[in-house]
C-alpha positions as CSV (number, residue, x, y, z in Angstrom):
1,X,-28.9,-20.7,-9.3
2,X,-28.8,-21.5,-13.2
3,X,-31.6,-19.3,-13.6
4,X,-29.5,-16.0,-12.0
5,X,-26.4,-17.2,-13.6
6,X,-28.5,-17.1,-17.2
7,X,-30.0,-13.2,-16.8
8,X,-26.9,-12.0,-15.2
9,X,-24.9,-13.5,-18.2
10,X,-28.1,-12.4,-20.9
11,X,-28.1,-8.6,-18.7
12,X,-24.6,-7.6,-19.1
13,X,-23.4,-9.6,-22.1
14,X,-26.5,-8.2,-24.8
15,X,-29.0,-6.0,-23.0
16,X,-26.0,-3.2,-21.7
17,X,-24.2,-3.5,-24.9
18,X,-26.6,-2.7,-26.9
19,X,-28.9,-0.3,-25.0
20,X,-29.7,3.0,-25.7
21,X,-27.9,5.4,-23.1
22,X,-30.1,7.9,-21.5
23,X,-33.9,6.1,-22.7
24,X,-34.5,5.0,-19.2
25,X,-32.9,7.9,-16.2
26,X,-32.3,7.6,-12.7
27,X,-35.1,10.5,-12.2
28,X,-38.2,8.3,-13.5
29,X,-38.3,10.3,-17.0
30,X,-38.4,7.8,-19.8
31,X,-37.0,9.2,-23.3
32,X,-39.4,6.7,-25.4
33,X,-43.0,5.8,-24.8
34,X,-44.7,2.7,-25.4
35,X,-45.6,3.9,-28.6
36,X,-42.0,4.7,-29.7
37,X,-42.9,2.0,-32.8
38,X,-45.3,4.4,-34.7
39,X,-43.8,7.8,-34.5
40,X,-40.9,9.3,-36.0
41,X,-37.7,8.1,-35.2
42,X,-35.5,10.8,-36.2
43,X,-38.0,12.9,-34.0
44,X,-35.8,15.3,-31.8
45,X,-37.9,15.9,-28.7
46,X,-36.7,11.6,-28.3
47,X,-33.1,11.7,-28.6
48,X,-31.9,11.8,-25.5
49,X,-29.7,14.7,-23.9
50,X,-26.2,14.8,-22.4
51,X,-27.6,14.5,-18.6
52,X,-30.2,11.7,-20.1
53,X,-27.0,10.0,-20.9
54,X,-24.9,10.5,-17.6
55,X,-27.9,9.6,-15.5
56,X,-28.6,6.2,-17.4
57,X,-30.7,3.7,-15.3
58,X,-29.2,0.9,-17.3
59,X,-25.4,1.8,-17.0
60,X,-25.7,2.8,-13.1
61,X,-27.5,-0.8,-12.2
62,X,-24.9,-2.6,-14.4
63,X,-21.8,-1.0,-12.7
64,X,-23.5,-1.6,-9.6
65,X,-24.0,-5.1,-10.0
66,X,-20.5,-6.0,-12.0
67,X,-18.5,-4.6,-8.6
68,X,-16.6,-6.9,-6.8
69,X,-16.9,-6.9,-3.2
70,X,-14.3,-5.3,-1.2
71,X,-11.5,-6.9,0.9
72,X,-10.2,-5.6,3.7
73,X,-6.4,-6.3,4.6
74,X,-5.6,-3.8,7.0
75,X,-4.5,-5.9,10.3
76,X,-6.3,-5.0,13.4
77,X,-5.5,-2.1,15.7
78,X,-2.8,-3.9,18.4
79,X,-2.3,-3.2,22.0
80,X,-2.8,-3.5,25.5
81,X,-5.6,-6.7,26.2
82,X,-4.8,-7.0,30.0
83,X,-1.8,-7.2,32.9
84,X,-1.8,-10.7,34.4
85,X,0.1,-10.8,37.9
86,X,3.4,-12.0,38.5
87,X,2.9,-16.0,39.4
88,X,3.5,-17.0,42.5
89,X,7.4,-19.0,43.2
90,X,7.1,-22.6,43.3
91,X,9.9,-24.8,45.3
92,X,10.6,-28.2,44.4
93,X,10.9,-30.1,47.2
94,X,12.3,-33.9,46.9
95,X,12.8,-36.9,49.5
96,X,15.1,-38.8,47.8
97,X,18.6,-37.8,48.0
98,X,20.7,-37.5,44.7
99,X,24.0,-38.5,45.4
100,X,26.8,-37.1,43.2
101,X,28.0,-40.5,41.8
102,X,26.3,-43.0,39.7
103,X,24.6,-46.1,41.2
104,X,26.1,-48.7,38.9
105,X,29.9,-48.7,40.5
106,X,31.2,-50.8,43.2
107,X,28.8,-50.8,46.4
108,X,30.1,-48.4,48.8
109,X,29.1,-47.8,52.6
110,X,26.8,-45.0,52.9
């Protein structure tokens, strides 16, 4: 895990700033050659052109890798699930009379 955190850090903190746009493209056609060291700099056939630039292999991996991920907070669709039936009535039915006093007053003949 150190190890990603280290070449993610050393990727886009010095290779993207200070790359060249457009040496490396999206289509496979590289601007310098491995022996960029012994010819001419200042050579014109390897500056690299406008659509070098916009199809950049460098810049296109780094803005796909420096994206967050996205977060959906759209609430689910709501409606309908299912129609339970009406539950059935249920009676209470007790044995034991309640009388409309309370039991603690005088004793009194049923």
């Amino acid at each position: 895990m150190l190890a990603l955190l280290l070449y993610e850090a050393m990727f886009l903190n010095v290779l993207v700033p200070i790359h060249t746009r457009g040496a490396i493209t999206l289509d496979g056609k590289s601007v310098r050659s491995c022996c960029a060291a012994h010819e001419s700099q200042k050579s014109s056939q390897r500056t690299p052109t406008q659509k070098d630039r916009e199809n950049c292999a460098i810049c296109n991996f780094a803005a796909r890798l420096s994206t967050p991920p996205v977060i959906c907070w759209t609430p689910p669709k709501l409606g309908l699930v299912q129609l339970l039936p009406f539950p059935p009535p249920v009676v209470a039915t007790s044995t034991t009379p309640h009388l409309p006093y309370l039991s603690r007053g005088p004793p009194a003949m049923v």
